[in-house]
C-alpha positions as CSV (number, residue, x, y, z in Angstrom):
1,X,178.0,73.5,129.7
2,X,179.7,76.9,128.4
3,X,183.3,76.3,128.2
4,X,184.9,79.5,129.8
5,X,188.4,80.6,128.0
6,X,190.6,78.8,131.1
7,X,188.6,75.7,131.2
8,X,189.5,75.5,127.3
9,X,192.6,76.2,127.6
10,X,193.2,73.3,130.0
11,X,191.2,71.0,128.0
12,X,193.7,71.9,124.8
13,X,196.9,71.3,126.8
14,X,195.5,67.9,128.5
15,X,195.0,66.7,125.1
16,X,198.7,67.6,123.8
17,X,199.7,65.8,126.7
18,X,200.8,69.0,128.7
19,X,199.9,70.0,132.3
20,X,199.2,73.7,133.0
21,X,201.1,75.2,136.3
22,X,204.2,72.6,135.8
23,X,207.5,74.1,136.2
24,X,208.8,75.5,132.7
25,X,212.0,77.3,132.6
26,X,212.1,81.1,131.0
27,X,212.4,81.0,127.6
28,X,211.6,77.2,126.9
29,X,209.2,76.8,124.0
30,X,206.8,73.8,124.3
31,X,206.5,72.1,120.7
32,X,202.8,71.7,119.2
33,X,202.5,69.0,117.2
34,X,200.4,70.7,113.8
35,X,198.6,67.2,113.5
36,X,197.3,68.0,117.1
37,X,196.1,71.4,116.5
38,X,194.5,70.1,113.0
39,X,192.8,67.1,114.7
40,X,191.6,69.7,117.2
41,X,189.9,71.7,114.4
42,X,188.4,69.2,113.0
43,X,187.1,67.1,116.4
44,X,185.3,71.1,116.8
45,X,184.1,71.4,113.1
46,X,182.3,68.2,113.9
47,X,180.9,69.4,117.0
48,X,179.6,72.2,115.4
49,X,178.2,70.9,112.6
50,X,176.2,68.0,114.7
51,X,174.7,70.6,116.8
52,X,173.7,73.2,113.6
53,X,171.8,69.8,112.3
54,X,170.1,69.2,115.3
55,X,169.0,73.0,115.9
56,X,167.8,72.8,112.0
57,X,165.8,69.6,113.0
58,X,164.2,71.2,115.6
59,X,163.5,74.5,114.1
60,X,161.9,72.0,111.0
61,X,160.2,70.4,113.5
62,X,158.9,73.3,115.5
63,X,157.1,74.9,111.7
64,X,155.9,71.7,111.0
65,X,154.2,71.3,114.4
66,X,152.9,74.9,114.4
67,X,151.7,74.8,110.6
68,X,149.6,71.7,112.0
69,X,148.2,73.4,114.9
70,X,147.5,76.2,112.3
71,X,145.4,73.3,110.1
72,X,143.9,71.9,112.7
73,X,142.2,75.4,114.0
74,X,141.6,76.2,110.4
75,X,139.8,72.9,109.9
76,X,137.0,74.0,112.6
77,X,137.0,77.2,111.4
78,X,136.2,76.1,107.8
79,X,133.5,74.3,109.1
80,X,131.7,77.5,110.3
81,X,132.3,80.0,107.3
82,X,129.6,80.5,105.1
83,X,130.1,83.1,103.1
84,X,132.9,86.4,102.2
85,X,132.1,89.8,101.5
86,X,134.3,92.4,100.3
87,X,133.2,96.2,101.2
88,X,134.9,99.8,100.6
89,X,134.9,103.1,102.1
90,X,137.1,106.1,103.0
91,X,139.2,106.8,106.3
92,X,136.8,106.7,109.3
93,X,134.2,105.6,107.3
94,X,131.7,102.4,107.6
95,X,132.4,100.3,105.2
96,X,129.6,99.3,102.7
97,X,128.6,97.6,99.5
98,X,127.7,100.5,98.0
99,X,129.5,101.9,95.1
100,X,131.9,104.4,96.7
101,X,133.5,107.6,94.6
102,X,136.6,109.5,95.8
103,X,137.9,112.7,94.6
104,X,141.6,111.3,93.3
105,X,144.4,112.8,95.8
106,X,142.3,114.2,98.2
107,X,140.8,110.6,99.3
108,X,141.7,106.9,99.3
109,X,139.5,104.0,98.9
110,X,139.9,101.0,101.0
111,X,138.8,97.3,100.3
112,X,138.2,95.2,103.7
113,X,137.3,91.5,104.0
114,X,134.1,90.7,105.9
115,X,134.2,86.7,107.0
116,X,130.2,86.0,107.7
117,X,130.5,82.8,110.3
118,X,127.7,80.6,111.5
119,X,128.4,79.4,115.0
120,X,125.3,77.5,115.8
121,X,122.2,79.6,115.4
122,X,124.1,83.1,115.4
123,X,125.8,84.5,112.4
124,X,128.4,86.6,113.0
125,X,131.1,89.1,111.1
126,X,134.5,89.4,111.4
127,X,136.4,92.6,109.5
128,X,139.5,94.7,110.1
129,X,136.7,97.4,110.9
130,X,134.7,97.7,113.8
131,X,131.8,98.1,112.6
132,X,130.4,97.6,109.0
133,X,127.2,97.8,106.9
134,X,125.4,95.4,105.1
135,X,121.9,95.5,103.4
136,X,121.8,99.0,105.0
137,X,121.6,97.8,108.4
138,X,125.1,98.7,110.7
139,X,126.4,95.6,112.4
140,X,129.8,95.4,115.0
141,X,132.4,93.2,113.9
142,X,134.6,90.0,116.0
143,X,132.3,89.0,118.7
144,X,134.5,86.3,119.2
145,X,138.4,86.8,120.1
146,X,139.4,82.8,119.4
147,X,137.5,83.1,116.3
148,X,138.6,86.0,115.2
149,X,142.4,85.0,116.1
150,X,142.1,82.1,113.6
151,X,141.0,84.5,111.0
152,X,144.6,85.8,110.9
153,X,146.0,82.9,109.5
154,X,143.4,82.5,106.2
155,X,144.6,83.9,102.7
156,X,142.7,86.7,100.7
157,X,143.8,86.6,97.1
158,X,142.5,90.4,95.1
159,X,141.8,90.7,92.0
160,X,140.4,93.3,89.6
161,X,137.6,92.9,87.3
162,X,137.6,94.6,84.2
163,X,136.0,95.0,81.0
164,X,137.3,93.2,78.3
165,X,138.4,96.1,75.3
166,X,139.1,95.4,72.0
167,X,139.3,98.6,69.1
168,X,138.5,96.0,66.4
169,X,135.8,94.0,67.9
170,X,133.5,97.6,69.5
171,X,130.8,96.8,71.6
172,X,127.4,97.9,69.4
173,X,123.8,98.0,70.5
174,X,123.1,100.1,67.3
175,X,125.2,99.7,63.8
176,X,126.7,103.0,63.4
177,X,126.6,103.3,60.1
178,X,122.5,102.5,59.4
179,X,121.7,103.1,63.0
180,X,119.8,100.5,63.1
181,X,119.2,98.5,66.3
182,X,120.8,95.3,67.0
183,X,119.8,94.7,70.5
184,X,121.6,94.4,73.8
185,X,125.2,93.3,73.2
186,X,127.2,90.6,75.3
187,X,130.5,92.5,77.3
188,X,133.2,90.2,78.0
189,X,135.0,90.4,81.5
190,X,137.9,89.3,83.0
191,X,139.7,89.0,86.4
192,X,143.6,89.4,86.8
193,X,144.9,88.7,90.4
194,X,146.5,91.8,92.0
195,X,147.2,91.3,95.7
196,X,147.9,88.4,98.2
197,X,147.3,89.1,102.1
198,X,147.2,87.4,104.8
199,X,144.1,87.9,108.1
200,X,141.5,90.4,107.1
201,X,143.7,93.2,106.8
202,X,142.5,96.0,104.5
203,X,144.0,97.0,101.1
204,X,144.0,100.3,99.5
205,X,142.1,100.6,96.0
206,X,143.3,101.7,93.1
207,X,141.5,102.1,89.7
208,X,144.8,101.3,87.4
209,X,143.7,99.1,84.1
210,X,145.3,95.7,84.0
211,X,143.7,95.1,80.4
212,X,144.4,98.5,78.9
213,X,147.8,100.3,77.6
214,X,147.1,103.3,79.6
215,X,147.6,104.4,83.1
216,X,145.4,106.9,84.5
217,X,144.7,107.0,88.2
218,X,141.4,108.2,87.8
219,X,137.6,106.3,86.6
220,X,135.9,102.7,87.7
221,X,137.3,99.7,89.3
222,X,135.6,96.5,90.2
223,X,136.8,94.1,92.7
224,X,136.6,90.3,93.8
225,X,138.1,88.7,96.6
226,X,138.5,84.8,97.4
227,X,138.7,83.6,101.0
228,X,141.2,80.3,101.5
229,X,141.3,77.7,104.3
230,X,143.7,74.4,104.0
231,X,142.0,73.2,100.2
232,X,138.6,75.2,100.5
233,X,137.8,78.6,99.0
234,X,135.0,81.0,98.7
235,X,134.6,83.8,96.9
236,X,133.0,87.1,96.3
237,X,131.0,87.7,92.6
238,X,133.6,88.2,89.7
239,X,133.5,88.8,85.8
240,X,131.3,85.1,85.6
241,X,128.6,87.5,87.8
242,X,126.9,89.0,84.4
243,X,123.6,89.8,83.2
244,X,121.9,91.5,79.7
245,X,123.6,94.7,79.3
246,X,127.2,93.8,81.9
247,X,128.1,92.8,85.1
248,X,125.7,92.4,88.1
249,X,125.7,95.1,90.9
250,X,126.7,92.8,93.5
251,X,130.4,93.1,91.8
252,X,132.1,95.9,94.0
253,X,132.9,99.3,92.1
254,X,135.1,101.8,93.5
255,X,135.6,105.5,91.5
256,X,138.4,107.9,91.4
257,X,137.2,111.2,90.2
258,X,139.4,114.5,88.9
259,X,136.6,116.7,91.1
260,X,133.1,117.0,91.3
261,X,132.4,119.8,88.5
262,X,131.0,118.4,85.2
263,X,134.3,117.7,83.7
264,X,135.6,115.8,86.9
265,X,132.2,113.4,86.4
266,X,133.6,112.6,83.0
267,X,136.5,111.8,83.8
268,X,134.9,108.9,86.2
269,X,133.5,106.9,82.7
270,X,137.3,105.6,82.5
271,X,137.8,101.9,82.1
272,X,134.3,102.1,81.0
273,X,134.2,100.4,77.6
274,X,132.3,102.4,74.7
275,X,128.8,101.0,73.5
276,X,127.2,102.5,70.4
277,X,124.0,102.9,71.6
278,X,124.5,102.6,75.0
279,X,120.6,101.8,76.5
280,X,118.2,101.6,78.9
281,X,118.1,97.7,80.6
282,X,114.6,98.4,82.3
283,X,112.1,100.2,80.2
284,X,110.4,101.1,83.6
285,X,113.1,102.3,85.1
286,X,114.7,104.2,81.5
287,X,117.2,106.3,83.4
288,X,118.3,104.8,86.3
289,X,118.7,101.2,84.3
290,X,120.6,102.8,81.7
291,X,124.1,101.4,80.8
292,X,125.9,104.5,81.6
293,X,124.1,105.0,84.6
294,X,125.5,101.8,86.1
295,X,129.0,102.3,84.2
296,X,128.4,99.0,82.2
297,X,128.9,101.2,79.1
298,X,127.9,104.8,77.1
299,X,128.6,105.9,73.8
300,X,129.2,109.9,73.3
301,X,126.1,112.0,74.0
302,X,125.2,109.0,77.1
303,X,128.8,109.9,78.7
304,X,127.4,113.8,79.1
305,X,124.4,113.0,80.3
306,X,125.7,110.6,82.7
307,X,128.2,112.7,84.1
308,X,125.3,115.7,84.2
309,X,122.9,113.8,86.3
310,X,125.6,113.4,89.2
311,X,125.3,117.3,89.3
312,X,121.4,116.5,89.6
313,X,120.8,118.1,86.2
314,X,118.1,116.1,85.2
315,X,118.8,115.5,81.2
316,X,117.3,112.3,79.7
317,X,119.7,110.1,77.6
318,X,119.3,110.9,74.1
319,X,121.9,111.1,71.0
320,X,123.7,113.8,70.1
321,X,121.8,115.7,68.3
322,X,119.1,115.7,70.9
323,X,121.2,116.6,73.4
324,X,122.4,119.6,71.3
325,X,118.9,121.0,71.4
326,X,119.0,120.9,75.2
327,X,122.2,122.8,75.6
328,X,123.4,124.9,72.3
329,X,124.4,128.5,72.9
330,X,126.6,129.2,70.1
331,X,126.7,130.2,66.6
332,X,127.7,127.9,64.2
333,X,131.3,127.4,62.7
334,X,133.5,125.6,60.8
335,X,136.7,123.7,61.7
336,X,138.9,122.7,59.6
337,X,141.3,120.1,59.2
338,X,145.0,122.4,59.9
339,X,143.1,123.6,63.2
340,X,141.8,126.8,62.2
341,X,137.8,127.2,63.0
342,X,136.0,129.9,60.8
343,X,132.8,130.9,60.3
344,X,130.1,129.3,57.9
345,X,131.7,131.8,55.1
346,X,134.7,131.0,55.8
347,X,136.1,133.8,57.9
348,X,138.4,133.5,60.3
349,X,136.9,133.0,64.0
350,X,138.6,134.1,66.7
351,X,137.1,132.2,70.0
352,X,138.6,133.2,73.5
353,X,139.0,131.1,76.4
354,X,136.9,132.2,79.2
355,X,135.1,134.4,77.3
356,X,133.4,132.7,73.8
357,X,134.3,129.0,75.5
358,X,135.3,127.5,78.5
359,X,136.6,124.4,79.8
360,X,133.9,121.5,80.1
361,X,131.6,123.1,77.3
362,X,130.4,120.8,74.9
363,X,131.5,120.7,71.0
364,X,129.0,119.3,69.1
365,X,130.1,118.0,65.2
366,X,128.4,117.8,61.9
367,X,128.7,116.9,58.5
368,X,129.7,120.3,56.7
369,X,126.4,120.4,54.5
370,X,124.3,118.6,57.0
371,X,122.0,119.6,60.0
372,X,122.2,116.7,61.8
373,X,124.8,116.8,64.5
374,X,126.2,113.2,65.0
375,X,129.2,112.9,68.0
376,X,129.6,115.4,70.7
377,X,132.6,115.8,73.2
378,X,133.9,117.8,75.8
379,X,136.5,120.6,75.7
380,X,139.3,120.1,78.5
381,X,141.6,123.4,78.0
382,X,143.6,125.3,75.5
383,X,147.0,124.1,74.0
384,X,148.7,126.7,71.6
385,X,152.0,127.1,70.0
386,X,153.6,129.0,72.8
387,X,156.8,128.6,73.7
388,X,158.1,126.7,76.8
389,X,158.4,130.2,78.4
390,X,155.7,131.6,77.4
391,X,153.2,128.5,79.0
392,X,154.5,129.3,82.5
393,X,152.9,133.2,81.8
394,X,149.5,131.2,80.6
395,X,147.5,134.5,82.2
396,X,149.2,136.7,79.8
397,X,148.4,134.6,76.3
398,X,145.8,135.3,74.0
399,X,144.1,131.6,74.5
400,X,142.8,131.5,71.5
401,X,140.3,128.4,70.6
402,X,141.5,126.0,67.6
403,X,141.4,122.2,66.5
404,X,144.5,121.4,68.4
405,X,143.0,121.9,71.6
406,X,142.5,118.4,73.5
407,X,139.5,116.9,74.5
408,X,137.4,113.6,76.5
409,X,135.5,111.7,74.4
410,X,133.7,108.3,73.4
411,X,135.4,106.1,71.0
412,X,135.9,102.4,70.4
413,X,137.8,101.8,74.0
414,X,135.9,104.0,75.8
415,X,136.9,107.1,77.0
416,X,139.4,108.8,75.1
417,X,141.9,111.7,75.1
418,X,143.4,113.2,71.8
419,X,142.7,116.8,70.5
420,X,139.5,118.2,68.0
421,X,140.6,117.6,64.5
422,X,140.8,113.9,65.2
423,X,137.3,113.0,64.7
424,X,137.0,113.2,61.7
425,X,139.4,113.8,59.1
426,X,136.9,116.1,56.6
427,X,136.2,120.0,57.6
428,X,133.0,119.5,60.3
429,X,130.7,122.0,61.1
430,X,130.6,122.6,65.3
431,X,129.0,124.3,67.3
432,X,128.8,124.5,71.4
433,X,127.2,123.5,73.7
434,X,127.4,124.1,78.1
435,X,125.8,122.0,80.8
436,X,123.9,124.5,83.1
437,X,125.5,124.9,86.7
C-alpha cells in the first residue's frame, strides 16, 4: 500500500514514541533522538534495497523466460528453413539476383534477405519486400503471419566479398614481358563482415573496398549473407564460391556507376583487380564469357572494350594495338617526360580541349621508335597550372592538352588514377583514339 505524506508522518511519530493531536504548548520543541532518525534511514534503505533486488529478479527472470519462448519458436522454425537468398534492387523495385548497376547519387542499391521455408509440401518466401523474383519468375512474399513473426527474431550477419589485390604478386594470364601465355590464373577472395541485423530488414549497398587503401564510392561489390537460428546457420555463396577464371555468378554483384557515357562505364571496373591478359572462359561464348565481361578481371585495352559494349558498341576484345586500329583518329605525337607533347619532329603541339581531344578519348602509347602500340587509357579532363582563381573561370582558359592531365587506367591493382607521364618514364609516342557515340 502507498504510504500517503499523513499516514507517514504518523507512522514516524509512533515510532519516536510521540502521539500526533496531543496537547503541546506554543513554543515547546519535542526532542528527536538522531539515533531514531538514523535507524529510520537505515530500516528505509533496507526496504528499498530488498525491493530493487526483487524487481531485478524478476525483470532477469522475465528476459530469461522470453529469450526461451524466443528458442523455442526458433527451434520449429529451424526445422522448416531450407535455404537463404540475398537479392538487390532500387526503390520500388522487385528485387532480383540479377546483377543490379546504379548511377552513384542519383540511386541506391538495396540488399534484402529472402528466407525460402518448406512447410510440408509448399515452399514458401519470406522478405522485407512484397514481392520478389527468383529464376525470373515473380513470386509474393509472407504467406504466413506466425511464420513470418518468428522471422524477426533470426540474425543476418553481411559481409562483402572482394578480390584479394596485391601490387607485387599481379594477377597474369600472359607474362608481360614475352607475352607469352600462361593460362587461366587462380584469383584469391576474401569476405570481411560489415553489418549485423536483426528480422529481414533490408540494408543499403555500398561499393566501399575493405581490402584496398582507397575510398571511392563508385565500381563493383559482391555480397554474402548468413542466416542464424539458436546454433544453426546457412548461408548465401561467398569468396569459397569460385571457378577457372573468378568467382561464380551466383555471388551477388551490385555497381555504382559515375553515369552512363563511356567514361562513366569505366569507372564501374573499380575493385576489379587487373589481369594481364584478361580472357575469354568459354571459347563458344568468347565475348560474353570474357573476364571483363563478368568483372572477374581486364587488363587495359579489355577495360575499354568492356565499358564500350554497355553502350552496345559491339567491339571484340582485343589488345591494344588492335583496338587502336578500330578507333584512331589522330595524328601521331610525342610526349615527353616534363609534360610537353610535340610532334614526331619535335615541334611543339598545341592540343585543345573540346576541340583536338575531349574527355573519354582514348590515348594510345608506344615505344618512341616502334609501331606497335602496347597500353592504352582513357583521358578524364584537363589540369593546368592555373591559379586557384583562375580554375573557378575554367570557360575562360586556354585548356591546353599536356602529360599532366589525369587519367583511368589498368595497372597492377586494377583500375587506377594518376596523370599521362606516369606510364612510363621514357618519351612515348601517342596517339588518340574515340569510342563512336
Amino acid at each position: 500500500m502507498f504510504i500517503t505524506p499523513p499516514n507517514l508522518l504518523v507512522v514516524l511519530a509512533t515510532y519516536l514514541g510521540l502521539t500526533l493531536g496531543s496537547p503541546i504548548d506554543i513554543g515547546f520543541t519535542i526532542p528527536t533522538p538522531r539515533s531514531k532518525i538514523q535507524e529510520i534511514g537505515h530500516y528505509t534503505e533496507g526496504i528499498i534495497g530488498r525491493i530493487e533486488k526483487r524487481i531485478e529478479k524478476f525483470e532477469e527472470f522475465s528476459v530469461k523466460e522470453k529469450m526461451k519462448e524466443e528458442k523455442e519458436a526458433l527451434s520449429e522454425l529451424e526445422e522448416k528453413v531450407d535455404q537463404v537468398f540475398v537479392l538487390s534492387g532500387v526503390e520500388k523495385e522487385t528485387p532480383s539476383h540479377k546483377p543490379k548497376n546504379a548511377i552513384f547519387g542519383k540511386e541506391e542499391i538495396f540488399l534484402y534477405p529472402v528466407v525460402m521455408v518448406k512447410n510440408g509440401k509448399e515452399v514458401e518466401y519470406y522478405s522485407s519486400a512484397p514481392e520478389i523474383k527468383i529464376k525470373g519468375k515473380n513470386i509474393r512474399t509472407n504467406p504466413n503471419k506466425e511464420t513470418r513473426a518468428k522471422l524477426e527474431h533470426v540474425i543476418m550477419q553481411w559481409s562483402k566479398v572482394e578480390p584479394l589485390i596485391d601490387s607485387h604478386f599481379p594477377y597474369e594470364n600472359s607474362d608481360p614481358d614475352t607475352r607469352k601465355w600462361l593460362g587461366i590464373d587462380k584469383i584469391n577472395y576474401a569476405s570481411s563482415q560489415v553489418e549485423k541485423t536483426k528480422g529481414l530488414q533490408r540494408i543499403l549497398a555500398d561499393a566501399k573496398p575493405t581490402k584496398q587503401n582507397h575510398n571511392f564510392e563508385l565500381g563493383t561489390m559482391r555480397f554474402s549473407l548468413e542466416l542464424r537460428i539458436n546454433d544453426k546457420s546457412w548461408n548465401t555463396p561467398n569468396h569459397n564460391n569460385v571457378k577457372r577464371g573468378g568467382i561464380k555468378s551466383d555471388v551477388l554483384r551490385i555497381c555504382y556507376l559515375l553515369d552512363e557515357t563511356f567514361l562513366g562505364w569505366t569507372t564501374s571496373y573499380f575493385n576489379v583487380p587487373g589481369i594481364y591478359g584478361s580472357a575469354s572462359l568459354n571459347h563458344s561464348h568468347s565475348q560474353r564469357s570474357h573476364q571483363t565481361e563478368l568483372y572477374l578481371g581486364f587488363d587495359c585495352a579489355d577495360l575499354i572494350v568492356g565499358a564500350a559494349r554497355h553502350l552496345n558498341r559491339k567491339y571484340k576484345y582485343t589488345n591494344a594495338d588492335g583496338l587502336r586500329q578500330q578507333t584512331e583518329y589522330s595524328d601521331e605525337y610525342l610526349l615527353h617526360q616534363n609534360g610537353e607533347i610535340t610532334d614526331l619532329e619535335g615541334n611543339t603541339a598545341q592540343l585543345k580541349y573540346d576541340q583536338d581531344v575531349q574527355q573519354g578519348d582514348l590515348v594510345f602509347f608506344a615505344d618512341q621508335n616502334s609501331n606497335r602500340y602496347w597500353h592504352v587509357v582513357v583521358l578524364l579532363e584537363d589540369v593546368n597550372d592555373l591559379s586557384a582563381t583562375q580554375r573557378k573561370e575554367k570557360e575562360d582558359a586556354e585548356r591546353i592538352f599536356n602529360g599532366h592531365d589525369p587519367i583511368l587506367h589498368y595497372d597492377n591493382l586494377g583500375l587506377g588514377l594518376s596523370k599521362l607521364t606516369s606510364v612510363s618514364y621514357q618519351t612515348q609516342k601517342i596517339v588518340f583514339g574515340r569510342i563512336k557515340h
